[in-house]
C-alpha positions as CSV (number, residue, x, y, z in Angstrom):
1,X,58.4,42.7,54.8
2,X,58.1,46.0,56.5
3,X,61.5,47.9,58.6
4,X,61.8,47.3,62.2
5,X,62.9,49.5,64.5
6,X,63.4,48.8,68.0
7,X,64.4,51.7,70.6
8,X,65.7,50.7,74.2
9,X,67.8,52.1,76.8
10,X,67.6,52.8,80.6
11,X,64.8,54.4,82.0
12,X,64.4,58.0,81.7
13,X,66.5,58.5,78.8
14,X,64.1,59.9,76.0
15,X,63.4,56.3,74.4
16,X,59.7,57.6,74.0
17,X,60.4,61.2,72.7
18,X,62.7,59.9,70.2
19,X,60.0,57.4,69.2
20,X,57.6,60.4,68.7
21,X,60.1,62.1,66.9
22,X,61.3,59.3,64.6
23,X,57.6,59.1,63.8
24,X,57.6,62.3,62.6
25,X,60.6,62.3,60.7
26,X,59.2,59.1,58.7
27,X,58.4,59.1,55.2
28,X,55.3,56.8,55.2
29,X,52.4,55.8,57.6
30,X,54.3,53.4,60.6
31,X,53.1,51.4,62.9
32,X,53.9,52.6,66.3
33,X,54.0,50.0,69.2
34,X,54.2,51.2,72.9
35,X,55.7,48.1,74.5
36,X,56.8,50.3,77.2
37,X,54.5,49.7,81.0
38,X,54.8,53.6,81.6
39,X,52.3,53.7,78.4
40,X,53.8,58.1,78.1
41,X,53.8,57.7,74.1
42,X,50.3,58.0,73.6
43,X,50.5,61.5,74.8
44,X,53.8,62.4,73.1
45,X,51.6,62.0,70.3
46,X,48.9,63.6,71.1
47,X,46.7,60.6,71.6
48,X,43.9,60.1,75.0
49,X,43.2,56.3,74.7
50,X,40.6,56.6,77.5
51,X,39.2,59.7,75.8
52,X,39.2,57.9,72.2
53,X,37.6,54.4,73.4
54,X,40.9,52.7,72.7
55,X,42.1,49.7,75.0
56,X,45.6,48.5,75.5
57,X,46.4,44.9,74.5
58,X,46.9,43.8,78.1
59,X,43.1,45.3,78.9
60,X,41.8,43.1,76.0
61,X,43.7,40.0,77.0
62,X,42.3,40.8,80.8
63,X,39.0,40.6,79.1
64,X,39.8,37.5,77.2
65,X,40.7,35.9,80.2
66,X,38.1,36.9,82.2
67,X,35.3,35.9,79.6
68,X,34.6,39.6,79.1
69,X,34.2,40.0,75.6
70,X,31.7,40.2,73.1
71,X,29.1,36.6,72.9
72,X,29.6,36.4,69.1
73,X,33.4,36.0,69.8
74,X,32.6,33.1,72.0
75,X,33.5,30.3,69.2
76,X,36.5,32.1,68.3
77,X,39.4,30.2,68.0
78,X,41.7,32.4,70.6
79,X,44.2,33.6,67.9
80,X,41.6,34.9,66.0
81,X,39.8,36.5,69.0
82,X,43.1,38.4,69.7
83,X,43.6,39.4,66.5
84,X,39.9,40.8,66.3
85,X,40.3,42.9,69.3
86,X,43.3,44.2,68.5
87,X,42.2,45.4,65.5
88,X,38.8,46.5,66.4
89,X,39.7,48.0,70.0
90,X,43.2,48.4,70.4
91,X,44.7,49.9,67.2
92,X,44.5,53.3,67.1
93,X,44.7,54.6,63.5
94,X,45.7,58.4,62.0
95,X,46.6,59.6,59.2
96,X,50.8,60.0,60.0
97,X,50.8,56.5,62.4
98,X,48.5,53.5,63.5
99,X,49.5,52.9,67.2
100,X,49.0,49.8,69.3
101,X,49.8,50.2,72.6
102,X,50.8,46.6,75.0
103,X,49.9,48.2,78.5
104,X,51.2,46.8,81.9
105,X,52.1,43.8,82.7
106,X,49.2,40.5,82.1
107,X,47.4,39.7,85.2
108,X,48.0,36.6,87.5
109,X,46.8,33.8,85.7
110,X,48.5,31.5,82.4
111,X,49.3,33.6,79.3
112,X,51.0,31.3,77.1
113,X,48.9,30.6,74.8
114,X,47.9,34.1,74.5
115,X,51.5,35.3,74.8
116,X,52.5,33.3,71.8
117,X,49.4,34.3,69.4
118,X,50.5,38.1,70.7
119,X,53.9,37.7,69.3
120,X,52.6,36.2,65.9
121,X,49.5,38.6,65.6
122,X,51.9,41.8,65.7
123,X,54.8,40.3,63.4
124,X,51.4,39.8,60.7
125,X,50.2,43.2,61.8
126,X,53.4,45.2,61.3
127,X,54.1,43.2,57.8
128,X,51.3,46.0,56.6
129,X,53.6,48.6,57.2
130,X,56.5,49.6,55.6
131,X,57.8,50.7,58.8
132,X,57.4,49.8,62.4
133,X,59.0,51.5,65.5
134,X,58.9,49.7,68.7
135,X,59.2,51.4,72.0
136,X,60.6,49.0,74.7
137,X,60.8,49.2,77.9
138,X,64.2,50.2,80.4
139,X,65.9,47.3,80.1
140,X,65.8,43.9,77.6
141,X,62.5,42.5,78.8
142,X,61.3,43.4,74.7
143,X,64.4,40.8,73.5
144,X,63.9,38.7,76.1
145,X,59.9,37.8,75.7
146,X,60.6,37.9,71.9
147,X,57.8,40.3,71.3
148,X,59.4,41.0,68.1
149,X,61.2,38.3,66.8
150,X,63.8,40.2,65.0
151,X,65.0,43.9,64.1
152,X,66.6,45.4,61.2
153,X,67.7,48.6,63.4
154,X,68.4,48.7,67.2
155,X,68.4,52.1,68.4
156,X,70.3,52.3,72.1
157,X,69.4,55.8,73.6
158,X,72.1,56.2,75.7
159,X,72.7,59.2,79.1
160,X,76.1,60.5,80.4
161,X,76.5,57.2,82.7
162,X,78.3,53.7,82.8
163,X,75.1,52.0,83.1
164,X,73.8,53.0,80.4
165,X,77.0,51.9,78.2
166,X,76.9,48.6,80.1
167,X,73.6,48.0,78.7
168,X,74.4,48.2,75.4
169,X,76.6,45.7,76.0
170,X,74.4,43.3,77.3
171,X,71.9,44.0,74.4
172,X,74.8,42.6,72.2
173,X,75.5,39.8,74.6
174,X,71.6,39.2,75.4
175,X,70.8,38.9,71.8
176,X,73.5,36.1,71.3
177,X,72.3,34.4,73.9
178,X,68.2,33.8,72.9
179,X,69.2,34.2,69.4
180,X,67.8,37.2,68.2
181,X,68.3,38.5,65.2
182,X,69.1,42.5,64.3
183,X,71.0,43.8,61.6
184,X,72.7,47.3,63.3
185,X,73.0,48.0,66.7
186,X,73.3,51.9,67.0
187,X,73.8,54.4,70.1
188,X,72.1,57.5,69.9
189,X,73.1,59.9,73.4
190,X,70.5,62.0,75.1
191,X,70.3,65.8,75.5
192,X,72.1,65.3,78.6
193,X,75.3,64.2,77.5
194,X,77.8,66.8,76.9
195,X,79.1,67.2,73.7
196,X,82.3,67.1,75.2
197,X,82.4,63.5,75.9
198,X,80.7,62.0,72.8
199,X,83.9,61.3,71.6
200,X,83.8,58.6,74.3
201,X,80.6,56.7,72.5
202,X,83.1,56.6,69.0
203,X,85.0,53.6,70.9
204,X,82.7,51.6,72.4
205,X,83.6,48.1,73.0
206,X,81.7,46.1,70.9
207,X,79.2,46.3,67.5
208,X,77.3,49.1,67.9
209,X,77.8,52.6,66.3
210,X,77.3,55.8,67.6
211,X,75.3,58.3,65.5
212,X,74.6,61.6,67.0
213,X,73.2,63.4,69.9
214,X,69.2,64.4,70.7
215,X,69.7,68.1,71.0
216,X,68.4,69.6,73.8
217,X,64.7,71.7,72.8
218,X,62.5,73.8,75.1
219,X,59.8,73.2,73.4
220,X,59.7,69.2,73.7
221,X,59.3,69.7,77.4
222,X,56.4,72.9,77.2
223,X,54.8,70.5,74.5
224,X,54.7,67.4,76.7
225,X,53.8,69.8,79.8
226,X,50.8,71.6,77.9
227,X,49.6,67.9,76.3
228,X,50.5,69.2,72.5
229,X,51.7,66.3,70.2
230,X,55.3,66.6,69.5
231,X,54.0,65.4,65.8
232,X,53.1,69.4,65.9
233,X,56.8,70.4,66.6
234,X,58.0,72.9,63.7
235,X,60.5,71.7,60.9
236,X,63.1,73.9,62.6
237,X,62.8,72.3,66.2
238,X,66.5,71.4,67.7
239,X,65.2,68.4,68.9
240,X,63.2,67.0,65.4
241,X,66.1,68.2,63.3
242,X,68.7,66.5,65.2
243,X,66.5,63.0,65.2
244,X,65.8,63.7,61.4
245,X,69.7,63.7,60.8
246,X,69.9,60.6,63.2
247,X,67.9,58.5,61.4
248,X,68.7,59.7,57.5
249,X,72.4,57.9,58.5
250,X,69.8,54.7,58.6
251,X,68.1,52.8,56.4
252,X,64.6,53.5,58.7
253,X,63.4,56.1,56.6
């Protein structure tokens, strides 16, 4: 069974950029899942779906539903169907990451049934990998839904605010609660947060464990302004080598 990762936090944080950059510190081919509505990972890697032919998982389960798929897949059993489309139209593959990005929200209509062959079809799918990042969206909606039905790393991206320390918390408290499993719960605080107060995340209430700061890099943002992957970043990039350092105190890598 491959690694899980899971990174969360509030909105606007970085969960997406350290995503990217966790990707590019790994040491083997991941799977990459943008569970995240804002769908900005994609180009943090580099990546035009539209451009490359390549649909979200909500767009193929829109066409499922709709009856908008191909006639030989009309005796599918629906698990199977899913499955086929997200293989054949939805998983984008690379040589340094496969990524499969969820997309908005389903359309108004029933998606049980669907829902729970999802959740099943991307536990198989990431069992290929030896290691999986997921990229949630602000909040615990990813927990919640049980999209992933368990963790072995939690990564909390945390800014210089209460809220965003409250909602580690609740991670902690949310997980008890559905019954979610995780083995580390760690805070990781943004390029924002000054160094000065980081002695503040070493005593947080609670399980999780604070392991370093994303340092701040001028070149993340000309990179995500100019549409450059930050999988092109160089080796001595603030930014990369702080995330590199994050996750080597991890057993992600």
């Amino acid at each position: 069974m491959g690694h899980r990762t899971i990174i969360t936090g509030r909105g606007g944080t970085g969960k997406s950029t350290f995503t990217a950059l966790c990707v590019k510190a790994s040491n083997s081919v991941p799977l990459v899942v943008d569970a995240d509505p804002d769908q900005c990972l994609a180009h943090l890697l580099g990546v035009d779906l539209k451009m490359e032919g390549i649909k979200t998982v909500s767009e193929a389960m829109y066409d499922i539903q709709q009856g908008d798929t191909e006639k030989s897949l009309d005796s599918m059993p629906l698990a199977q169907k899913i499955d086929y489309l997200m293989q054949m139209s939805c998983l984008y593959e690379t040589s340094d990451f496969d990524l499969l990005t969820l997309g908005v929200k389903w359309t108004r209509g029933c998606y049980c049934a669907p829902n729970n062959a999802l959740r099943s079809l991307i536990a198989e799918l990431a069992s290929n990998y030896a290691q999986t990042f997921f990229d949630s969206p602000a909040g615990l909606e990813h927990i919640n839904r049980k999209v992933v039905s368990y963790a072995d790393d939690i990564f909390a991206i945390v800014d210089p605010s209460t809220k965003a320390l409250r909602n580690v918390k609740r991670i902690e408290t949310m997980a008890r609660e559905i019954d979610f499993e995780y083995h580390k719960l760690y805070i990781v605080a943004n390029y924002r947060f000054p160094t000065a107060s980081l002695s503040r995340l070493d005593n947080v209430e609670g399980e999780a464990e604070f392991l370093g700061k994303i340092e701040a890099d001028p070149l993340v943002e000309e990179y995500d302004w100019s549409g450059r992957s930050l999988m092109e970043l160089p080796g001595d990039s603030p930014a990369f080598r702080s995330v590199k350092n994050i996750i080597e105190k991890t057993s992600c890598v």
